[in-house]
Residue, then its C-alpha position, 0 to 999 in steps of 0.5 A: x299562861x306563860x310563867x315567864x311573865x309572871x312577876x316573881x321577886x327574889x328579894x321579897x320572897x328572900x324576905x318571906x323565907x328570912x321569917x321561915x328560916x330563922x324560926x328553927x324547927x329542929x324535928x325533935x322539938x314539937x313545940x318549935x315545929x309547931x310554931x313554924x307549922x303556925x307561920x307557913x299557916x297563916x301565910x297560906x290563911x291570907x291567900x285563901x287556903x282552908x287550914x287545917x291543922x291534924x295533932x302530932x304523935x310519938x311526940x313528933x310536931x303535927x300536920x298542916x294540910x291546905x287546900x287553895x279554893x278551885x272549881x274542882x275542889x275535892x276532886x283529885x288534884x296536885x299535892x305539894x308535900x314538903x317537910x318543915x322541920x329541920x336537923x338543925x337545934x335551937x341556937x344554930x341560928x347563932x352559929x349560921x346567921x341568915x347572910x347574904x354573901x353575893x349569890x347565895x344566902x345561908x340560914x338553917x334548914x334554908x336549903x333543906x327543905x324551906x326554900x322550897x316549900x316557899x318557892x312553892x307557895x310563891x308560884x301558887x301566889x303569883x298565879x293567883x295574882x294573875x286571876x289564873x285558874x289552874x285546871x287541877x285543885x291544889x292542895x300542900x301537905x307540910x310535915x313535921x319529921x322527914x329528917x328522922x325517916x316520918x315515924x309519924x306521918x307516912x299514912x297521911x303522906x299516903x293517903x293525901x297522895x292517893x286522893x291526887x293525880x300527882x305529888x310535887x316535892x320542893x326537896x333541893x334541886x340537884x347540882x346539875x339543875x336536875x330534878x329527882x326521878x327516883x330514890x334509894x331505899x333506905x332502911x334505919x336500924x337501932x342498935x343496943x349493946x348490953x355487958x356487966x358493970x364493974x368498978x373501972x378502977x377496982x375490979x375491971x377485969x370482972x365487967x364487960x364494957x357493953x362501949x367496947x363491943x359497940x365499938x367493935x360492931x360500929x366497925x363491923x358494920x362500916x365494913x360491911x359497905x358495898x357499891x350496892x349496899x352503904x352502912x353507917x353508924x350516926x348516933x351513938x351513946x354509952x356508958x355513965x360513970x367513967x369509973x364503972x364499966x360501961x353496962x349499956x351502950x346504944x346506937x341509930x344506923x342506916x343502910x342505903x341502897x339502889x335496889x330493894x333487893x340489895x337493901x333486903x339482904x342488908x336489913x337480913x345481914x344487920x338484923x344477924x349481927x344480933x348476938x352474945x359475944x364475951x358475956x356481951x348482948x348486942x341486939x339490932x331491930x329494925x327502925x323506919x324504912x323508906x322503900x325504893x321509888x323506881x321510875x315509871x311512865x307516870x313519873x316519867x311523862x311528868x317529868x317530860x311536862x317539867x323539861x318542856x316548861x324548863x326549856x320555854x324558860x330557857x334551862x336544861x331539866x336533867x333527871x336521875x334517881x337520888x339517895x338520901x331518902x324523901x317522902x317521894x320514896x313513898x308516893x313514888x312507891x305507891x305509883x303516883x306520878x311524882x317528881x321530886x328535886x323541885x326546889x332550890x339550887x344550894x349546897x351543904x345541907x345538914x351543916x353550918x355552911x347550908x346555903x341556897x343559890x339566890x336565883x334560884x328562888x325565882x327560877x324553880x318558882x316558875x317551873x312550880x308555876x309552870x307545872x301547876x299551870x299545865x297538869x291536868 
């Protein structure tokens, strides 16, 4: 099977993809995540898959899990695992518009990770079209909470892997035309700071503002950055009267690092910050956290079969390990062969600029051909 001959189309599979992205599914709506779980669904339903839908929890969407008929149904395959939902609120398709603009094409969630689950399922079509028996059984995994570090679906993402040869996971292609061979550890901490309420106008002097020492952490932890260990803090509420002094404040902060060594001596210095200060409480505890994927000879001879398809289709592979967390931290982790980084080339993920570089569609489409192919 050559993937080259394979009749893949970018304008129909930009056409698919329109109906996926203009369904928004921000990760804290189920009910919307949900019903882009339904479409990618339904889309598998008519090209055979067994559906089935596994119920959300922590509020969180839920799981579908497919799996595509093959001879060797229920012996360990190929897992495509993948994220439907997205950072992007409802209404942000009023502010980015699915638009083609020459090359590329914009929408939310587009390039993060929709344009890779698509791709994803374009291959497995074009192969089925082809009368094309792959020699290992696939089956796709579409999660509801990546971008919020999978609170509620690591243990399904784990215990899919585990019953397979080898993960695929469509996140973006990196700028190069690279692939992901590795990722960062990432640990997310939640921060709450607790003072005494006054009157701000009447008696100021007698509270102790729980906003203001929040901030004073917020730039204790930013500086706490290193080449080896970042800290940042996203997400940060306080206060509700502006005339009273603010009794509590709260605030989400994350930790990267290359290392798991280097991230355990950042959870250890977050977890310190913990304390009284001025009659000022603030407490850190220590959220979800994405373990370091270091490469291994599986991952590796992995990537080896994609660099050689990529070659016959005349491209280059590069690979290097990739912060910004993905569930391939965890099936790399657990040593199962995985390569992530499989999806589209695009750009300005996370903002109202997300983009995909059209050709890309195609292209990554026949590597995912390609590989599903091949493995065995």
């Amino acid at each position: 099977m050559n993937p080259a001959n394979l009749p893949f189309d970018s304008e129909a599979m930009l056409e698919g993809l329109r109906t996926w992205v203009e369904c928004e599914s921000p990760t804290w709506d189920a009910g919307a995540v949900n019903r882009m779980l339904d479409i990618a669904a339904r889309d598998m339903a008519i090209m055979g898959a067994t559906i089935e839908h596994i119920a959300g929890r922590h509020g969180f969407g839920g799981v579908i899990r497919a799996r595509f008929p093959h001879p060797k149904q229920g012996e360990p395959g190929i897992l495509i695992a993948g994220h439907m939902d997205t950072v992007h609120p409802i209404g942000t398709i009023e502010k980015l518009k699915w638009r083609r603009e020459g090359s590329k094409c914009y929408g939310p969630g587009i390039y993060d990770m929709k344009g890779g689950n698509y791709l994803s399922l374009e291959a497995i079509r074009q192969l089925a079209r082809a009368s094309f028996t792959t020699p290992l059984p696939i089956t796709v995994l579409f999660t509801p909470d990546e971008e919020v570090g999978t609170p509620s679906t690591r243990d399904i993402i784990e215990a899919e892997a585990a019953r397979n040869k080898y993960v695929l996971v469509p996140e973006p292609g990196r700028a190069d035309n690279g692939v992901t061979t590795g990722r960062y550890a990432i640990a997310r901490f939640n921060l709450e700071a607790t003072g005494r309420p006054s009157h701000a106008g009447a008696t100021l002097s007698a509270g102790r503002s729980a906003i203001r020492e929040m901030a004073r952490q917020i730039l204790a932890i930013d500086a706490m950055t290193t080449e080896d260990c970042t800290f940042s803090v996203g997400v940060v509420h306080g206060g509700q009267w502006v005339n009273c002094v603010a009794t509590t404040a709260t605030g989400e902060a994350l930790s990267m690092a290359k290392r798991q060594a280097d991230l355990d001596r950042g959870v250890e210095r977050m977890l310190a910050l913990s304390g009284t200060t001025n009659d000022v409480t603030f407490k850190v505890t220590r959220g979800v956290t994405r373990p370091v994927w270091e490469p291994d000879a599986g991952t590796m001879a992995l990537y080896e079969k994609a660099r050689g398809i990529a070659k016959s289709l005349g491209a280059e592979l590069p690979h290097a390990s990739s912060g910004g967390g993905s569930d391939g931290n965890f099936t790399g982790a657990m040593g199962i062969p995985t390569l992530d980084g499989l999806g589209v080339r695009g750009g300005n993920g996370h903002t109202l600029e997300e983009y995909i570089e059209v050709e890309s569609l195609v292209e990554r489409g026949r590597l995912m051909a390609g590989l599903l192919a091949t493995l065995e």
